[in-house]
TIVOSE-439881 format. One record per residue (C-alpha): x, y, z; residue number from 1; residue in one letter. Coordinates in steps of 0.1 Angstrom, whole numbers, plus 5000, padded with zeros to 4 digits. Example, Ala and Ser with C-alpha at 12.3 -4.5 7.8 and 13.67 -1.06 7.14 Angstrom:
# residues 2
     u     v     w  pos  code
  5123  4955  5078    1     A
  5137  4989  5071    2     S
This chain:
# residues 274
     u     v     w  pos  code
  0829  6585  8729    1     X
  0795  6594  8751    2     X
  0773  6575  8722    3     X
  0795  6543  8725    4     X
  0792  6548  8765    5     X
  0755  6551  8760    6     X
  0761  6518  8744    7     X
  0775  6504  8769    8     X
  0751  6510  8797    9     X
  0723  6498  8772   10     X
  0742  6465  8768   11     X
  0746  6459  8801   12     X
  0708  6473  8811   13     X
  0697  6442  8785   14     X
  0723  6420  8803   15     X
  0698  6426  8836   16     X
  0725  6406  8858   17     X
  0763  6397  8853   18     X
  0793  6380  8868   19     X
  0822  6400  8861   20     X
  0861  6390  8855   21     X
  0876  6416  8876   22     X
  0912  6419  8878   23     X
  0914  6449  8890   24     X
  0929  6470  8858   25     X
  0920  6495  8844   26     X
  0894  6476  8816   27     X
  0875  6453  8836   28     X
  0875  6482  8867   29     X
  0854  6507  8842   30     X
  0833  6476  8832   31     X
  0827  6470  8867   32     X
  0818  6508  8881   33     X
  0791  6515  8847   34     X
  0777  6476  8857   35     X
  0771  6490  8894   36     X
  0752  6521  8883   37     X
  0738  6503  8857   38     X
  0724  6464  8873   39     X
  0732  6476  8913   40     X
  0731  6445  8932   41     X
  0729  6423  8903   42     X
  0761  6418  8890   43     X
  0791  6397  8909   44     X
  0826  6407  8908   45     X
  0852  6377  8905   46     X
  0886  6379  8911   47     X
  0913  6345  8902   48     X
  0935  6341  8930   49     X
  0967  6321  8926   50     X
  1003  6320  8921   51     X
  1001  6330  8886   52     X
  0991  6363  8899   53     X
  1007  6392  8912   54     X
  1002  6391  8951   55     X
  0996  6431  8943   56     X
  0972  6431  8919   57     X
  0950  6410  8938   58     X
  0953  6429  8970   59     X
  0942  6461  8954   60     X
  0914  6443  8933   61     X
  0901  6441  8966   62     X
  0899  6476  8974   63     X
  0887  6488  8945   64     X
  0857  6467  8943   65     X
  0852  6474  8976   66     X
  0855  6514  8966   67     X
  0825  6503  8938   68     X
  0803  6486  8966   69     X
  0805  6453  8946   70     X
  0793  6416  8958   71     X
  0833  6408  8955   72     X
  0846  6371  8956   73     X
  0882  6355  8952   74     X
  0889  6318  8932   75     X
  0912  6296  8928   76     X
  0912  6281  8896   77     X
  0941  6257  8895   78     X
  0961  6262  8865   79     X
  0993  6248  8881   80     X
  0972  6219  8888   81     X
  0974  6216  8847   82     X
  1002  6199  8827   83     X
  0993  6211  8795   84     X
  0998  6246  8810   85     X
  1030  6241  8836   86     X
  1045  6231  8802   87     X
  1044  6265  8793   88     X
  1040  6261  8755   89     X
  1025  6285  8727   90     X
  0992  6279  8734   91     X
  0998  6284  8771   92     X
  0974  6316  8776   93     X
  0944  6299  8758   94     X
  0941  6272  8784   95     X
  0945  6292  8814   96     X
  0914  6311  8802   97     X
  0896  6278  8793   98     X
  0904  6271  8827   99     X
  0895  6302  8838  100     X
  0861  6308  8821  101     X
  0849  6270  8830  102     X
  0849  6284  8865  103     X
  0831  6315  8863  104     X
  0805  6296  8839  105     X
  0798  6275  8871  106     X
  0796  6302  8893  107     X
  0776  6321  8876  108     X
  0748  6295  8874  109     X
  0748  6288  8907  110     X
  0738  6327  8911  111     X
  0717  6323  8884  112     X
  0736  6353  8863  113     X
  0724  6357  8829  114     X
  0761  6362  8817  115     X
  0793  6363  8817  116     X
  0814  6395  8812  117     X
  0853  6400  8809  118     X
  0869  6435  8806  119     X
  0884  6429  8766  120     X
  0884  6469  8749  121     X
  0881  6474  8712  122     X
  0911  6474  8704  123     X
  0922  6439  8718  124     X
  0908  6429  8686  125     X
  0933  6440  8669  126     X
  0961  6420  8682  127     X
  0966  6386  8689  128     X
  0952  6371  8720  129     X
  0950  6332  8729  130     X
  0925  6337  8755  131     X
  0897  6351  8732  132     X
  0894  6322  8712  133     X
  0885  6304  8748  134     X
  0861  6334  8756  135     X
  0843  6325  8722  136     X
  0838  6286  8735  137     X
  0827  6297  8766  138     X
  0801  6323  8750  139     X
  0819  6349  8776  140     X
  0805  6387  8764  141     X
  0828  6416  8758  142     X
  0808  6444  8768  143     X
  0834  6470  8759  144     X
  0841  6456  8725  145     X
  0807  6453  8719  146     X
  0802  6491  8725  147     X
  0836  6498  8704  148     X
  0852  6512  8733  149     X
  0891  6512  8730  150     X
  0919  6517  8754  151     X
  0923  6553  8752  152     X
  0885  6559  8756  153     X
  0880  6537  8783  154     X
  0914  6560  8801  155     X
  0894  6593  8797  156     X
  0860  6580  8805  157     X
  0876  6565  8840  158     X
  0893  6594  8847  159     X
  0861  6615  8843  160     X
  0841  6595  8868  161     X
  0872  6592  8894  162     X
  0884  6565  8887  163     X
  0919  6556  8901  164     X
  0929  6530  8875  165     X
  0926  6556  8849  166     X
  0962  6554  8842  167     X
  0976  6522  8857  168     X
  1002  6506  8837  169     X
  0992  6469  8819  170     X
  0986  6440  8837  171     X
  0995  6403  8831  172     X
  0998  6370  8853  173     X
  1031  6362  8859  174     X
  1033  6336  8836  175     X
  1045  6357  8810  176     X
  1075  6366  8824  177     X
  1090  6333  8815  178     X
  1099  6322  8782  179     X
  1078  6297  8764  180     X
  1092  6260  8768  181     X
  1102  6267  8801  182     X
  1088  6253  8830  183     X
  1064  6270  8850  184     X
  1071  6260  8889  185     X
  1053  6277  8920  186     X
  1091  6289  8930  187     X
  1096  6309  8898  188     X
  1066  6324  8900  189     X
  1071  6331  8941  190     X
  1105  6350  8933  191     X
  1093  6373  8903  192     X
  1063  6383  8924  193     X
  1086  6392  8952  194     X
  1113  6406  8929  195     X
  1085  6429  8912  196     X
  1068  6439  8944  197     X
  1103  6451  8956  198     X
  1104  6468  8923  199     X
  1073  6491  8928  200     X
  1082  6498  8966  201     X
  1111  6517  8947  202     X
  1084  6543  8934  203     X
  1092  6524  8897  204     X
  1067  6521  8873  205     X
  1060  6497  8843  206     X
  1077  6469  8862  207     X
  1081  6435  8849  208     X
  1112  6408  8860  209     X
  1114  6387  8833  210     X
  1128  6347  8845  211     X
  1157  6334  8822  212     X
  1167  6306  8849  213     X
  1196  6323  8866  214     X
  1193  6361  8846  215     X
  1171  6383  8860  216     X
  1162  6408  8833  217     X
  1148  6435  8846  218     X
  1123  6461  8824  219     X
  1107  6498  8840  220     X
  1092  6523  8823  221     X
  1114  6540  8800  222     X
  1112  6573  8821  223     X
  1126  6554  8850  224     X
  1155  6535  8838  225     X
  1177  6563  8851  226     X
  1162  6562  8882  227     X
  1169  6524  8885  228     X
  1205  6528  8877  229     X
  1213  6551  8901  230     X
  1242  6533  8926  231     X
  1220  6529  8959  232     X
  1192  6522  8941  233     X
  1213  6490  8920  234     X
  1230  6477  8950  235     X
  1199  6471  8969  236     X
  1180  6457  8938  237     X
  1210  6431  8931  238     X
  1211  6424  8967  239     X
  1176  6418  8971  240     X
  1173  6397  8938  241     X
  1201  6376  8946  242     X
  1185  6365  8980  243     X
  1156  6354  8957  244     X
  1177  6331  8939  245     X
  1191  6354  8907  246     X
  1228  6349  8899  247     X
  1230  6376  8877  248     X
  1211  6405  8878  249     X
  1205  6426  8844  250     X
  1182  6457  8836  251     X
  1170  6462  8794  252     X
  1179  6493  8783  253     X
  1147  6496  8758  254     X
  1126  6493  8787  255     X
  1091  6474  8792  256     X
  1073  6466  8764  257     X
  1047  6443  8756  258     X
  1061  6411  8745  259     X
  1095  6411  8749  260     X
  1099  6376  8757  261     X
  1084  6372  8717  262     X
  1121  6382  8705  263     X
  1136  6351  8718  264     X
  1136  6326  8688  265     X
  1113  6352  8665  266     X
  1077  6344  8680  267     X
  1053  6358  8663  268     X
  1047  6391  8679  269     X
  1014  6393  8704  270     X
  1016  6356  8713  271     X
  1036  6363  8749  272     X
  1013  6395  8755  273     X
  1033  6406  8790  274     X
């Protein structure tokens, strides 16, 4: 694990200057804290800010960057501007990176940035993800993978340099939480950021609301489905979700899991990531 950090800091050392997909996780935050020891004040952090994102995420992308003593900026990149992605179909996460990475490729031009660098660990290559076909277009560099650095690795390794992502559940834009073929619309996305915010204020963890229309299903970390079943605790969450729009509110009993919203109609497994 220190060899393939070593790694690491040589890759980015060669880099000599970066702009960084940061969303604030606990990948591209690790990325981001060896980049500032490593390059200092020649790397740019870049955070996508838009309704596809949790509004919590991006709030504490902001502190931590600001924690690193990062150059830190916010985008919007406009992929509800995009038919081909409001359509919400299978290939749905490939062209919200395209749309994603043809923005950062600008950017970091106009800083004249030699590359740039998104958070993708080892073991990302071992599943199925749209977006890095996009990356590959794009020429976007996966420092981590280069270095073989997986998951696990990249949990320890933050931990030991106090890092406060070290165990922060997955994140994933919103998106996900709605089954393919459905239509993504700024007021779907609006409630199951609100719905998932009131989640967390509960104190539970792994929290996603996943949008069937009018079912809210709602998925925690195993650990705390108890917790989320207890009376007061339901009557305020099918109170609150219900002024958001939810006729019926329901809670998965196998918890969150990565692509749960793949079982619907036997996707392939990886394709809905979330």
């Amino acid at each position: 694990m220190d060899e393939k950090l070593r790694r690491l800091k040589q890759i980015l050392s060669e880099a000599k200057s970066a702009l960084i997909a940061f969303s604030g996780g606990v990948d591209s935050t690790f990325l981001l804290s060896v980049a500032k020891e490593i390059l200092a004040d020649k790397i740019l952090a870049v955070t996508a800010e838009a309704d596809i994102f949790p509004s919590y995420e991006i709030q504490e992308a902001r502190e931590i960057a600001a924690s690193i003593g990062v150059n830190h900026i916010f985008i919007e990149t406009g992929q509800l501007r995009d038919t081909n992605f409001l359509n919400n179909l299978r290939d749905r996460c490939y062209i919200c990176k395209k749309i994603l990475f043809s923005n950062l490729i600008k950017i970091a031009r106009e800083n004249n940035l030699n590359y740039v660098l998104d958070g993708s660990n080892y073991d990302d290559l071992s599943d199925h993800r749209p977006g890095a076909q996009a990356a590959l277009e794009f020429g976007i560099r996966s420092p981590l993978q280069e270095a073989k650095l997986g998951k696990a690795e990249i949990r320890i390794l933050s931990k030991k340099m106090g890092l406060k992502t070290w165990d922060k559940p997955p994140l994933a834009c919103l998106a996900t939480r709605i089954p393919y073929g459905e239509k993504i619309t700024k007021k779907k996305l609006k409630r199951i950021d609100q719905a998932e915010t009131f989640l967390l204020q509960l104190g539970l963890k792994g929290v996603r609301v996943r949008d069937h229309n009018s079912i809210a299903r709602i998925e925690v970390a195993k650990e705390d489905i108890s917790r989320l079943l207890e009376p007061d605790r339901t009557e305020k969450i099918a109170v609150h979700l219900k002024n958001l729009g939810y006729t019926y509110i329901t809670v998965d009993l196998e918890g969150y899991r990565t692509g749960s919203l793949n079982e619907i109609g036997g996707v392939k497994n990886g394709q809905n990531r979330d």
